[in-house]
Backbone as CSV, one residue per row, in Angstrom:
resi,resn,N_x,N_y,N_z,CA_x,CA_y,CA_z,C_x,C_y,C_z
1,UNK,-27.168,64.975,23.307,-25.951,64.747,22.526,-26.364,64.184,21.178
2,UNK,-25.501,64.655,20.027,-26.193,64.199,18.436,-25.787,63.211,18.611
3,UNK,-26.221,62.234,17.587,-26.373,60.691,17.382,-25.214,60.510,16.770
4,UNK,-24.134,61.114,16.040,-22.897,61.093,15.419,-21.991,60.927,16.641
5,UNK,-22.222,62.185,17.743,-21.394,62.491,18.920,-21.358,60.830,19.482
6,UNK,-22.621,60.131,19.695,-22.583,59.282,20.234,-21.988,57.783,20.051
7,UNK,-21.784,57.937,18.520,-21.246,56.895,17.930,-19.745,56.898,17.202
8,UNK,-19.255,58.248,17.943,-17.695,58.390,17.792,-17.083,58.074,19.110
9,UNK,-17.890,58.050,20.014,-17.789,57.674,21.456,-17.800,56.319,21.745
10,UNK,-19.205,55.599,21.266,-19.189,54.357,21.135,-17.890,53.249,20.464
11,UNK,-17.794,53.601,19.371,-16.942,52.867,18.259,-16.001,52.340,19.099
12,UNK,-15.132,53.052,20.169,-13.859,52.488,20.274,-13.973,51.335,21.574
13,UNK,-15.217,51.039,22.416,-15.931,50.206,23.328,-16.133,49.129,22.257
14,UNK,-16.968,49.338,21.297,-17.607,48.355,20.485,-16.364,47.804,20.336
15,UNK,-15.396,48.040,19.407,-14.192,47.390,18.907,-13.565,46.852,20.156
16,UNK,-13.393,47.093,21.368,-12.612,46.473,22.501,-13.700,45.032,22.705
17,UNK,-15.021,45.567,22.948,-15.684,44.274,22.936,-15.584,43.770,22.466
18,UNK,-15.876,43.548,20.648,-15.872,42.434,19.653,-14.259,41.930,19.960
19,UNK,-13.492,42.964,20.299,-12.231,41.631,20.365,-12.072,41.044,21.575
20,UNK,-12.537,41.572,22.688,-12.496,40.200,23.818,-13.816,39.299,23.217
21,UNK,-14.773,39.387,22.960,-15.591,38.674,22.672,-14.612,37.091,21.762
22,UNK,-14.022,37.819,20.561,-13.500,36.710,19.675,-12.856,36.081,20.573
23,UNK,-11.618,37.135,21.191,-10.941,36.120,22.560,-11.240,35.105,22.817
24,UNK,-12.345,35.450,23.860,-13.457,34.507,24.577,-13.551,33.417,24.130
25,UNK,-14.614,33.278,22.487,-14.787,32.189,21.480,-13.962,31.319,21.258
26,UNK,-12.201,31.721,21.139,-11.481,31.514,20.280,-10.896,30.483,21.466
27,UNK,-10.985,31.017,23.242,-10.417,30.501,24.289,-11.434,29.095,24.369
28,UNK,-12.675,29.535,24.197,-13.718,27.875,24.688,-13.336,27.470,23.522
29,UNK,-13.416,27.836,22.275,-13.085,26.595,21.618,-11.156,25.845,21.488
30,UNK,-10.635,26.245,21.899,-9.159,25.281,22.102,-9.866,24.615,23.412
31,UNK,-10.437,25.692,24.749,-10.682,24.232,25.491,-11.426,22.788,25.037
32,UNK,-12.590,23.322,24.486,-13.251,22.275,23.939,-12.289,21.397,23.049
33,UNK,-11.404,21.956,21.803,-11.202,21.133,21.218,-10.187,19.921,22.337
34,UNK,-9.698,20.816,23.627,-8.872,19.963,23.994,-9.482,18.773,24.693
35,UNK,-10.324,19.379,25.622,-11.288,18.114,26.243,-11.938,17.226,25.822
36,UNK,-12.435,17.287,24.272,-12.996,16.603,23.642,-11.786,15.394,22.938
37,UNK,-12.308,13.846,23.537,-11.952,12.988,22.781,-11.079,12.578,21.963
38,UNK,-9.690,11.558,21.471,-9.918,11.925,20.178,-10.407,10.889,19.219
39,UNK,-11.326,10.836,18.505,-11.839,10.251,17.552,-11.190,8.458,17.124
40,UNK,-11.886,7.983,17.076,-11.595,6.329,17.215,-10.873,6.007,16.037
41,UNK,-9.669,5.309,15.745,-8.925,5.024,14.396,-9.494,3.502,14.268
42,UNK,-10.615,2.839,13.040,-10.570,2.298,12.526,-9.957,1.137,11.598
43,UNK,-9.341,0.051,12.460,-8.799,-0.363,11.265,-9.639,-1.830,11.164
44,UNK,-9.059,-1.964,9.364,-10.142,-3.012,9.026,-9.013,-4.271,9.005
45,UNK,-10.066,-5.403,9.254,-9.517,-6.282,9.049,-10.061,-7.944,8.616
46,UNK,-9.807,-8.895,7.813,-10.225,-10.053,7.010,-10.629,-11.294,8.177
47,UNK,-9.948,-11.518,9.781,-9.891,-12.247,10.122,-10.105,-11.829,11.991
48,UNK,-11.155,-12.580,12.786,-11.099,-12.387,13.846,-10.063,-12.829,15.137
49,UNK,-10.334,-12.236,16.519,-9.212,-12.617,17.412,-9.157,-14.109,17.888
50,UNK,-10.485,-14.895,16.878,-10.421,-16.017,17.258,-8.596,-17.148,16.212
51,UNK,-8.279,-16.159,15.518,-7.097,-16.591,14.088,-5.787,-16.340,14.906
52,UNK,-4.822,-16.949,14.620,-3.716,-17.127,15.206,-2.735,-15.973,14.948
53,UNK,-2.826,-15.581,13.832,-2.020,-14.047,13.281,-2.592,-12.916,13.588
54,UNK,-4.166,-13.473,13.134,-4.945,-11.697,13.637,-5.339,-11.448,14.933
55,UNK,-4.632,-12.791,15.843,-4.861,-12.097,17.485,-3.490,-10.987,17.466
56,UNK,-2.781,-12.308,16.949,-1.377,-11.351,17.194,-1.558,-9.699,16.419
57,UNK,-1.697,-9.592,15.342,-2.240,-8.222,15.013,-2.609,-7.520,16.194
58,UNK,-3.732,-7.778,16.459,-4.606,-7.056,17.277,-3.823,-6.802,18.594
59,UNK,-3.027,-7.498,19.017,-2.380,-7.428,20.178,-1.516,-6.221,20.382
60,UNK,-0.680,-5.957,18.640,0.448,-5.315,18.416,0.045,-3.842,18.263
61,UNK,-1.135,-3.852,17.607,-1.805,-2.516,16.972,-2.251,-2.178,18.410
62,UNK,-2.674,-2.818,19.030,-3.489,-1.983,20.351,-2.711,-1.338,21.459
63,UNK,-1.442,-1.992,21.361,-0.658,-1.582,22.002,-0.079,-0.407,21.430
64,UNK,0.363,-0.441,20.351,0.820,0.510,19.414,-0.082,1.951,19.339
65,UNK,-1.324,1.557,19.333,-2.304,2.873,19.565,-2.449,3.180,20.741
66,UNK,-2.392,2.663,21.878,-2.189,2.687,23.603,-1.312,3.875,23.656
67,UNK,0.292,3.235,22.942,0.727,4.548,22.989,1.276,5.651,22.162
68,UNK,0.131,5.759,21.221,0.119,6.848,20.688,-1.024,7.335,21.066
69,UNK,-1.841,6.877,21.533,-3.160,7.630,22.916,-4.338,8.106,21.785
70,UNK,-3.996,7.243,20.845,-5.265,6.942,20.094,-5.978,5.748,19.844
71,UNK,-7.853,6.119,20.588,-8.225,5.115,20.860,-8.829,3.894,19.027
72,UNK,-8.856,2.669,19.532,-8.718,2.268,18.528,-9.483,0.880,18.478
73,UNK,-10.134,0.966,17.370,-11.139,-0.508,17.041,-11.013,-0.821,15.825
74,UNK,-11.272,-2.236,15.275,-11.315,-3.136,14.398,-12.631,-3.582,14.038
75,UNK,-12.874,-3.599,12.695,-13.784,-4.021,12.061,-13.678,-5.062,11.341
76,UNK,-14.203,-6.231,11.060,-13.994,-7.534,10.674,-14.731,-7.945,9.298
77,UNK,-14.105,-7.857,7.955,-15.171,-8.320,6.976,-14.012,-9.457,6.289
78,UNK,-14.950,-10.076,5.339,-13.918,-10.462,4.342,-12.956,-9.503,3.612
79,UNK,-12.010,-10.188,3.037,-10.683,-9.054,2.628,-11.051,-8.611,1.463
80,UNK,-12.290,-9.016,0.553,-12.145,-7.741,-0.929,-13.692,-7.266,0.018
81,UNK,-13.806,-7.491,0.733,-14.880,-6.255,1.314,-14.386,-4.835,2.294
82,UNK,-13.124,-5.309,3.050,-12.127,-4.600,3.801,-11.819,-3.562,2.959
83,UNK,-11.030,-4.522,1.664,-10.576,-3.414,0.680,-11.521,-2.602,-0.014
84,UNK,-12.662,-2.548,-0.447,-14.013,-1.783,-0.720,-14.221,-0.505,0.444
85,UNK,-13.707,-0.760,1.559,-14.494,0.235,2.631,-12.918,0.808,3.067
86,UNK,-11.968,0.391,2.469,-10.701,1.407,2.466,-10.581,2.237,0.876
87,UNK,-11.010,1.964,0.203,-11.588,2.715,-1.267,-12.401,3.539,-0.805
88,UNK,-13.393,3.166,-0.338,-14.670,4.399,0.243,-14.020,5.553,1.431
89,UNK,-12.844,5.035,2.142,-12.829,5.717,3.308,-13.345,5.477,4.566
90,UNK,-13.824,4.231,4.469,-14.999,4.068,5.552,-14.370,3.532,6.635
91,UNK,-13.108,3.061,6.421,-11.877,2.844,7.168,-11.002,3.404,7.232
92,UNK,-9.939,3.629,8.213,-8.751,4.641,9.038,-7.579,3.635,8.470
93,UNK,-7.547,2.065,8.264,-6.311,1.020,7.970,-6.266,-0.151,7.592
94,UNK,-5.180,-0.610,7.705,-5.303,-2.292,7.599,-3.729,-2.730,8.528
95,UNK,-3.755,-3.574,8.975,-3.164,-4.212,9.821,-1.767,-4.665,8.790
96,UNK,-1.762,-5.063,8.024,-0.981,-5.795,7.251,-1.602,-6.052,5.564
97,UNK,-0.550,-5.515,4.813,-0.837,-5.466,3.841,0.658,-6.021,2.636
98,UNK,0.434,-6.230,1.760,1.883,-7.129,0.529,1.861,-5.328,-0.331
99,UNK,2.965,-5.126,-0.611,3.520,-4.021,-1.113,2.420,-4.100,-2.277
100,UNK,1.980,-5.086,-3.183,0.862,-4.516,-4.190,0.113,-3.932,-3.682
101,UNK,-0.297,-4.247,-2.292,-1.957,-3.458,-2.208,-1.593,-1.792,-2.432
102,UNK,-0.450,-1.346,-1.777,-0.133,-0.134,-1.736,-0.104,0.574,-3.315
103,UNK,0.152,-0.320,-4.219,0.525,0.381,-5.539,-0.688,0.369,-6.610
104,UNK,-1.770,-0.806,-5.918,-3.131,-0.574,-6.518,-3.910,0.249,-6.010
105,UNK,-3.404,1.123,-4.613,-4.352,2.107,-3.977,-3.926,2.869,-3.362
106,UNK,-3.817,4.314,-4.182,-2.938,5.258,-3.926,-3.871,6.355,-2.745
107,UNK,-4.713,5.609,-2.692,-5.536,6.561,-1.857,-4.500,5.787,0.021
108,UNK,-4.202,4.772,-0.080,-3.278,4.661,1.015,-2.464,4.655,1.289
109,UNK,-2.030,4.995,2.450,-0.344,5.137,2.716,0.496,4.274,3.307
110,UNK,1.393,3.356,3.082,2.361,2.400,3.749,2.893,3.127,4.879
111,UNK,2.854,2.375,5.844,3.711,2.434,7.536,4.846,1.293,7.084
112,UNK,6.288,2.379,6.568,7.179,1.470,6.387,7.705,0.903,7.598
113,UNK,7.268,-0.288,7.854,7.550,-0.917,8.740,7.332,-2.347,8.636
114,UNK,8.012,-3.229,8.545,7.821,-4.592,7.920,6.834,-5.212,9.311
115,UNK,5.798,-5.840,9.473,5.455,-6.630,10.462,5.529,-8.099,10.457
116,UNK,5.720,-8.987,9.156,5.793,-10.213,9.157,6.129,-10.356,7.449
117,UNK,6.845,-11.219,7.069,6.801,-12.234,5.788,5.682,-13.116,5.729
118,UNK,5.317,-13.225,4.073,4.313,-14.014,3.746,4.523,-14.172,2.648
119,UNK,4.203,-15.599,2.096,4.313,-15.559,0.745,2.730,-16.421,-0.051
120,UNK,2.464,-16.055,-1.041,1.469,-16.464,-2.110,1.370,-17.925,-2.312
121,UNK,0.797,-18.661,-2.359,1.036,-20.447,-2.638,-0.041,-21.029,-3.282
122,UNK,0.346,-21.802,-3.906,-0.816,-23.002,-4.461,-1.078,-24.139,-3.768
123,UNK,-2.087,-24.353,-3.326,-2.320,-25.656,-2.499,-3.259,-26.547,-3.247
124,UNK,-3.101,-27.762,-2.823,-4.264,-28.905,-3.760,-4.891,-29.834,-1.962
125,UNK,-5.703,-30.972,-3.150,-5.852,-31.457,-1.743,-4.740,-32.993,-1.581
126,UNK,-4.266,-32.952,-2.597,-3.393,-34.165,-2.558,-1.848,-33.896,-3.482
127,UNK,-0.838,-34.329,-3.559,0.140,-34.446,-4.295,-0.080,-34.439,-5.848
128,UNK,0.132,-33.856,-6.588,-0.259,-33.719,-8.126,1.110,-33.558,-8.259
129,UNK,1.985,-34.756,-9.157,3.227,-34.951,-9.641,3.128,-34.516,-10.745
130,UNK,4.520,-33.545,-11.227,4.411,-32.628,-13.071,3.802,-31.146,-12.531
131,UNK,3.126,-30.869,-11.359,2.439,-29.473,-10.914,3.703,-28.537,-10.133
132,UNK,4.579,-28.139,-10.851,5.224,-27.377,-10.182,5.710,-26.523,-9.969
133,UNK,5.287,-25.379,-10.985,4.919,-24.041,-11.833,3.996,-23.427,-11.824
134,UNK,3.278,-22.106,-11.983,1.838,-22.209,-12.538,1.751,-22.294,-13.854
135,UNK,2.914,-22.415,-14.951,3.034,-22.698,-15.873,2.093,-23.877,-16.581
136,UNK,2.909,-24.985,-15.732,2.519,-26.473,-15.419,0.585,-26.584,-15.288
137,UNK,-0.050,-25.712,-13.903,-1.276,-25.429,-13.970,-1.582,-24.790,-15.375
138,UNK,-1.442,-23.980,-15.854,-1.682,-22.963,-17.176,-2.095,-23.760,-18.379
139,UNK,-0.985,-24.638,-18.484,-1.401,-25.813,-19.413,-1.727,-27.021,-19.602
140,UNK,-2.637,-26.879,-17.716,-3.532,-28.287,-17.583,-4.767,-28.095,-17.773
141,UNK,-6.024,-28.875,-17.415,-7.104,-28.545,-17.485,-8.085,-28.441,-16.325
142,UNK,-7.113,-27.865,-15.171,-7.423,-27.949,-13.635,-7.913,-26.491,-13.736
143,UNK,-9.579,-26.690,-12.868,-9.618,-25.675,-12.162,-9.092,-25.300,-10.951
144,UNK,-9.441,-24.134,-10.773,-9.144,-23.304,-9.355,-9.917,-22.701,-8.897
145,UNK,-9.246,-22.172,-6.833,-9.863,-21.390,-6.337,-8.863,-20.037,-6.259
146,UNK,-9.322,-19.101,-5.585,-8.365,-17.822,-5.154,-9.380,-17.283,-4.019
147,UNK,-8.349,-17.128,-3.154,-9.262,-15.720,-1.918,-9.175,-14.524,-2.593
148,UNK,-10.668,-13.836,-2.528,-10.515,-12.621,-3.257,-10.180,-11.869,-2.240
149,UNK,-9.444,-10.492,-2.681,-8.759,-9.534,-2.367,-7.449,-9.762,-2.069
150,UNK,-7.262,-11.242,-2.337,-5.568,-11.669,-1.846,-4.667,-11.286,-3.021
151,UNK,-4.108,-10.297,-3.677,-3.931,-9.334,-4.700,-2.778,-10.475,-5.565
152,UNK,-1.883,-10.941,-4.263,-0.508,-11.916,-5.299,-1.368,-13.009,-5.834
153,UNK,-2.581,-13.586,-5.360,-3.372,-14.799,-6.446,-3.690,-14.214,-7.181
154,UNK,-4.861,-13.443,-6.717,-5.665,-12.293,-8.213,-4.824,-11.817,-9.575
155,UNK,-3.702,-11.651,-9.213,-2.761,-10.713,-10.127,-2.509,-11.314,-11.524
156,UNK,-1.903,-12.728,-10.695,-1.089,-13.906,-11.302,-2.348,-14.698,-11.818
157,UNK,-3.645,-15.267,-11.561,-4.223,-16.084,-11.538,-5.209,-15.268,-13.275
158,UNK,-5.676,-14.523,-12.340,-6.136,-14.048,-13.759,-5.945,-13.319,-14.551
159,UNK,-4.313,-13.183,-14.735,-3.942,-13.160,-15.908,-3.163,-14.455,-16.805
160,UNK,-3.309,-15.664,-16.147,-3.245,-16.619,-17.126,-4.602,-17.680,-17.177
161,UNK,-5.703,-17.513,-16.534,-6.721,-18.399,-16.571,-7.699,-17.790,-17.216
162,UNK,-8.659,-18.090,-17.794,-9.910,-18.034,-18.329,-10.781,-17.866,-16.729
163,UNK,-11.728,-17.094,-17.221,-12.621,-16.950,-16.235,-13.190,-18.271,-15.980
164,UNK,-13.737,-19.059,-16.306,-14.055,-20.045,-16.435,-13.710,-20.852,-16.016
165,UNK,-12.490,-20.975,-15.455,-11.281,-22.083,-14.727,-11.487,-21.364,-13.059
166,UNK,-11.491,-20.211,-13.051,-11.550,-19.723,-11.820,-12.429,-19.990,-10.793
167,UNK,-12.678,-19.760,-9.533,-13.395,-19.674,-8.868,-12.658,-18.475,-7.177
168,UNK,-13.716,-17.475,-7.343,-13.154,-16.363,-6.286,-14.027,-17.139,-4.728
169,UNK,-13.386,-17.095,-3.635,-13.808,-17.135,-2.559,-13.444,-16.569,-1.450
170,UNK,-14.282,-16.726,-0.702,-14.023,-15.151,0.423,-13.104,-15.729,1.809
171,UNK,-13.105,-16.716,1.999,-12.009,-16.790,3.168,-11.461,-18.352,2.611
172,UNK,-10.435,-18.119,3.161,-9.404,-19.687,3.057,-10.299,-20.928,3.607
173,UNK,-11.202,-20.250,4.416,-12.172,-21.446,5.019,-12.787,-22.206,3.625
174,UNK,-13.356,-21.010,2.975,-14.373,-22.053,1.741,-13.496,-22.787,0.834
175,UNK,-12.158,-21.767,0.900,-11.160,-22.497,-0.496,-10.741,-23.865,-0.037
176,UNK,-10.439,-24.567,1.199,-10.103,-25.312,1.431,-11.282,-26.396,1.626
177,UNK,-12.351,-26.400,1.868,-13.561,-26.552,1.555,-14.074,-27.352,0.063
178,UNK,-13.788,-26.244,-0.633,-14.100,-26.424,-1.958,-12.663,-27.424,-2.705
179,UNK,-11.694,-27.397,-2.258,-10.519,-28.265,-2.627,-11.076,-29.895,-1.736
180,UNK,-11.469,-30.163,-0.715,-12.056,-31.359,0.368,-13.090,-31.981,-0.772
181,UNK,-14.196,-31.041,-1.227,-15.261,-31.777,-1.406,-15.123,-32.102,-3.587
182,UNK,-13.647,-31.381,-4.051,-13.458,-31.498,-5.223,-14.358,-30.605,-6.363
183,UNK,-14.287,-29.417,-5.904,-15.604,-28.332,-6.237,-14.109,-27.631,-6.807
184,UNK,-12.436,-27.556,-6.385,-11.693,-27.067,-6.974,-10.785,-28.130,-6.843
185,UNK,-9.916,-27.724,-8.148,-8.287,-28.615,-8.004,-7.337,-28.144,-7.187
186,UNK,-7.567,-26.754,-7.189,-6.509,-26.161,-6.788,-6.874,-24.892,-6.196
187,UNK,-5.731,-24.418,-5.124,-6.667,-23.120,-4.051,-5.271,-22.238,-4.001
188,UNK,-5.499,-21.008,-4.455,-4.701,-19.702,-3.864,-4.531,-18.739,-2.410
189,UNK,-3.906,-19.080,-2.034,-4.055,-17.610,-0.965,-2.673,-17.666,-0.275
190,UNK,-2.539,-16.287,0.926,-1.323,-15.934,1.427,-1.401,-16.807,2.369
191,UNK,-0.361,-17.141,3.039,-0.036,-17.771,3.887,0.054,-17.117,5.380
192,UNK,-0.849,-16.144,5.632,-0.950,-15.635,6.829,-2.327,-16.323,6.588
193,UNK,-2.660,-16.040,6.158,-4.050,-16.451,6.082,-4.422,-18.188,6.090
194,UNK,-3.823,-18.847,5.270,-3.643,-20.038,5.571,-3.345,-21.097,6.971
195,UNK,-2.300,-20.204,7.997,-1.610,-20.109,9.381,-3.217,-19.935,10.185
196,UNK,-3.902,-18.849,9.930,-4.935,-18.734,10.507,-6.246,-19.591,10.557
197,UNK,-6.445,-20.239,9.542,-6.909,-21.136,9.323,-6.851,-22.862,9.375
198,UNK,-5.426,-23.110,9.682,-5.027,-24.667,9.645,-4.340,-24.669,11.402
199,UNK,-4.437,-23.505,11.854,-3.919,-23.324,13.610,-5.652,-23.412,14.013
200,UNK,-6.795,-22.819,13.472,-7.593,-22.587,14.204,-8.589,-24.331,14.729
201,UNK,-9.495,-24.459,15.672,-9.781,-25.612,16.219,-10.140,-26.618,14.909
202,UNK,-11.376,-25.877,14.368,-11.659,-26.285,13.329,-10.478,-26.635,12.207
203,UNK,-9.751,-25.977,11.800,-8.835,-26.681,10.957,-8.029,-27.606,10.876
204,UNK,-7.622,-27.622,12.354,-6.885,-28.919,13.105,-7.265,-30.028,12.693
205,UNK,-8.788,-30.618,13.159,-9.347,-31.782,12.697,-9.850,-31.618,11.671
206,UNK,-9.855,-31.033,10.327,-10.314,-30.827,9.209,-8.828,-32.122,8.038
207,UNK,-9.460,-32.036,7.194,-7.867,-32.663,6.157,-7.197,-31.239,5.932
208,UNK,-5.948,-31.663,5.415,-4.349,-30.863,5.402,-4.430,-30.647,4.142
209,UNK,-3.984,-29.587,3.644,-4.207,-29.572,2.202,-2.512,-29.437,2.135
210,UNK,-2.034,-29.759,0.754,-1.044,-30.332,0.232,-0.430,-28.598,-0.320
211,UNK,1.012,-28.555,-0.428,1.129,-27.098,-1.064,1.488,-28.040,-2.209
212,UNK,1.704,-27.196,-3.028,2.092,-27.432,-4.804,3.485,-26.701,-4.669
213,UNK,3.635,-25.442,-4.528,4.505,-24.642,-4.746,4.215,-23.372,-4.123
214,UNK,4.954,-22.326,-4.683,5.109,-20.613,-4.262,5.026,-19.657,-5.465
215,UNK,3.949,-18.982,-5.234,3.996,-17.641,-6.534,5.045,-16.785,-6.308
216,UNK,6.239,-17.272,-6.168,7.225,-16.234,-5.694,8.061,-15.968,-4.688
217,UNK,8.708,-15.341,-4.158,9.656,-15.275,-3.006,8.237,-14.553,-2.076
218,UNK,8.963,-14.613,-0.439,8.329,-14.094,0.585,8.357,-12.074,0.269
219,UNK,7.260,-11.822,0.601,7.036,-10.252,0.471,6.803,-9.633,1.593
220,UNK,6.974,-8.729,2.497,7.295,-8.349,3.798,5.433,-7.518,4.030
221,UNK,4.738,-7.576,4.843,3.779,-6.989,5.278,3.602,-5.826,5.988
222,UNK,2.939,-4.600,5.845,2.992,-3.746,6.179,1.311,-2.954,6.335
223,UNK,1.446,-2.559,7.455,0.490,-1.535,7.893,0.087,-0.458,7.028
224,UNK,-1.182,0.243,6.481,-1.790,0.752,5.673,-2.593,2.118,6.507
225,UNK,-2.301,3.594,6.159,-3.449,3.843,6.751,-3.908,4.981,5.369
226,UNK,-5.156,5.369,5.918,-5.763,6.547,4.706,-4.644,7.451,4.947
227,UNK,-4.903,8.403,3.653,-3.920,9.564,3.217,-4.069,10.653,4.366
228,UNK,-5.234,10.407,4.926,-5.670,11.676,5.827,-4.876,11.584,6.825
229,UNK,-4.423,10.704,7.273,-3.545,9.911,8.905,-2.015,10.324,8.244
230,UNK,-1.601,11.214,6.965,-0.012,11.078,6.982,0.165,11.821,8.190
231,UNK,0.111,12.137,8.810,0.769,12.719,10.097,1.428,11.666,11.252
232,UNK,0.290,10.826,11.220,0.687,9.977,12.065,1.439,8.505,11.544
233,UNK,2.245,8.249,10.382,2.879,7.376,9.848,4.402,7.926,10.807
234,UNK,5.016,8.629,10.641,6.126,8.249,11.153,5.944,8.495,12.557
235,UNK,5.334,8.481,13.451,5.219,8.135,14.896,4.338,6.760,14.832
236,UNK,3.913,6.068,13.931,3.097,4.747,14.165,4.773,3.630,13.976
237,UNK,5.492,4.602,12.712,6.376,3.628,12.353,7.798,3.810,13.760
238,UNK,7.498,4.496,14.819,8.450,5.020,15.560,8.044,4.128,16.922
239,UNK,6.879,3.578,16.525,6.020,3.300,17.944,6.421,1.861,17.656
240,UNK,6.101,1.466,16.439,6.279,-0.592,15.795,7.786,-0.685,16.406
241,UNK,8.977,0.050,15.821,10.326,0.092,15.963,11.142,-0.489,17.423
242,UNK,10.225,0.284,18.290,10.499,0.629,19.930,9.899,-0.728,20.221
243,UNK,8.629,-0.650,19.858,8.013,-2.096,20.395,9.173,-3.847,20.070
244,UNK,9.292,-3.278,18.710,9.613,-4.764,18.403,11.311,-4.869,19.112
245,UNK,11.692,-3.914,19.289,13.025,-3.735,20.230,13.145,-4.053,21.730
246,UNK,11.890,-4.164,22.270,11.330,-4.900,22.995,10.802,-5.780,23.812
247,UNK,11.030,-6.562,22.194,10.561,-7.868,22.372,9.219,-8.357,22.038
248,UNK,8.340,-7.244,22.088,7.359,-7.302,22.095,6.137,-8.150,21.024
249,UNK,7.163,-7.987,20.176,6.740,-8.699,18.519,6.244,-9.908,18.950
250,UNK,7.742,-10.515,19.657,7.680,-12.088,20.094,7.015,-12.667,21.042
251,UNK,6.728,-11.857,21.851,5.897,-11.905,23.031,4.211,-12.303,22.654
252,UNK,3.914,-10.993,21.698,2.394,-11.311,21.644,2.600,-12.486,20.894
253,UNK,3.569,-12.914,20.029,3.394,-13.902,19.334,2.937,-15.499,19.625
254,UNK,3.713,-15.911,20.795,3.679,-16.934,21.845,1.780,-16.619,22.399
255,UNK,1.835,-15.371,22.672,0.473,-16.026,23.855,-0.244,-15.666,22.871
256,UNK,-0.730,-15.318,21.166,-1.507,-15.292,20.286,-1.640,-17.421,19.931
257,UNK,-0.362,-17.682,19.835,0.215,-18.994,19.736,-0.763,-19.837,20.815
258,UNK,-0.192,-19.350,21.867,-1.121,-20.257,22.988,-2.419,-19.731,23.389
259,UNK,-2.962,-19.060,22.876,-4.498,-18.971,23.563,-5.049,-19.546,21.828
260,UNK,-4.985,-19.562,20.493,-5.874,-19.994,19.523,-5.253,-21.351,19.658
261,UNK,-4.687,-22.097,19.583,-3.916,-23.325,19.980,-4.585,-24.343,21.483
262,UNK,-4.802,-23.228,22.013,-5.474,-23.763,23.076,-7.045,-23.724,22.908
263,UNK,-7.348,-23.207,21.705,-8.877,-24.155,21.547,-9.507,-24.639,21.223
């Protein structure tokens, strides 16, 4: 038989094969993609489960990813290092975030969903009478501290201080620290963060630092994730909703309350 004969014969086998073949391919890979895993969501965060707020975090988010059946871990740095590795991508979120962070970083997306109030404050280590503005600070000759990445100090702070007056520090631990030993006059940060720090063992028996005032009214906190996760914002914000309807809010809140309290 000529070699033409044979490959007018062939052709229409070949073509049935190559398409069960793709079939085939096309069938292991949905199984695979289905059996396989799904990929761990990252979120970052400033403060460990040893902190009175960021147990509670952790409590809320895990549950929250439980059931959305995505598995889920936390990474722990300081907060302008958090925010560095949500710039890079190197993180999936953040637990809680003040509506600036969202508008200085469009690379993330807000989970409208309020999780707590917090507001910005000035603390000293003692009563400073006439300090009751940052005005008042502006046109004294007091230095300061600020937690960096805490965006409502940063914002406000240096845009009326001289570099020179400033001092950036990485957790409320050193700022309060540096206010004790008179290394600052005066210390910035949010007040979640503050909660976490003056609840924890160590802060208890530490001195109390004094507030001055408020950079402002309370600003509502909200969950952050990369642009890549919009899919899953309105089922994260569907999942917070149900929960806190619940009860659940209040719940972890108490035994976040009583287990850092209790040590």
């Amino acid at each position: 038989m000529k070699a033409s004969r044979l490959l007018q014969i062939s052709r229409p086998w070949l073509l049935a094969s190559g398409r069960r073949l793709c079939l085939l391919m096309f069938a292991l890979s949905v199984s695979q993609a289905q059996s396989a895993p799904a990929p761990v969501f990252v979120m970052g965060s400033s403060a460990d489960d040893t902190n009175y707020v960021a147990l509670w975090q952790t409590m809320v988010h895990k549950e929250a990813f439980r059931r959305m059946q995505i598995p889920l871990a936390f990474t722990v740095a300081p907060l302008k290092r958090i925010t560095m590795m949500s710039e890079q991508g190197a993180i999936d979120g953040e637990p809680g975030r003040a509506p600036a962070y969202g508008l200085a970083h469009p690379e993330m997306l807000v989970v409208d969903f309020p999780m707590m109030e917090v507001v910005f404050s000035i603390y000293a280590a003692r009563p400073r009478p006439g300090l009751n503005r940052i005005e008042d600070l502006r046109d004294s000759t007091l230095k300061g501290a600020y937690a960096r990445g805490a965006l409502g100090c940063e914002q406000v702070l240096m845009s009326l201080f001289p570099a020179t007056r400033l001092t950036s520090v990485t957790s409320g631990k050193n700022g309060l620290a540096m206010l004790a030993i008179g290394h600052a006059d005066f210390y910035c940060d949010v007040s979640s963060s503050m909660m976490n720090v003056l609840n924890s063992a160590e802060g208890r028996k530490g001195p109390q630092p004094y507030k001055l005032f408020d950079l402002g009214p309370k600003v509502p906190l909200r969950p952050y994730v990369q642009k890549k996760h919009a899919a899953l914002v309105p089922i994260f914000v569907a999942t917070l909703k149900q929960m806190k309807e619940e009860g659940l809010f209040e719940k972890y809140w108490l035994e976040a309350e009583k287990q850092t309290m209790g040590n």
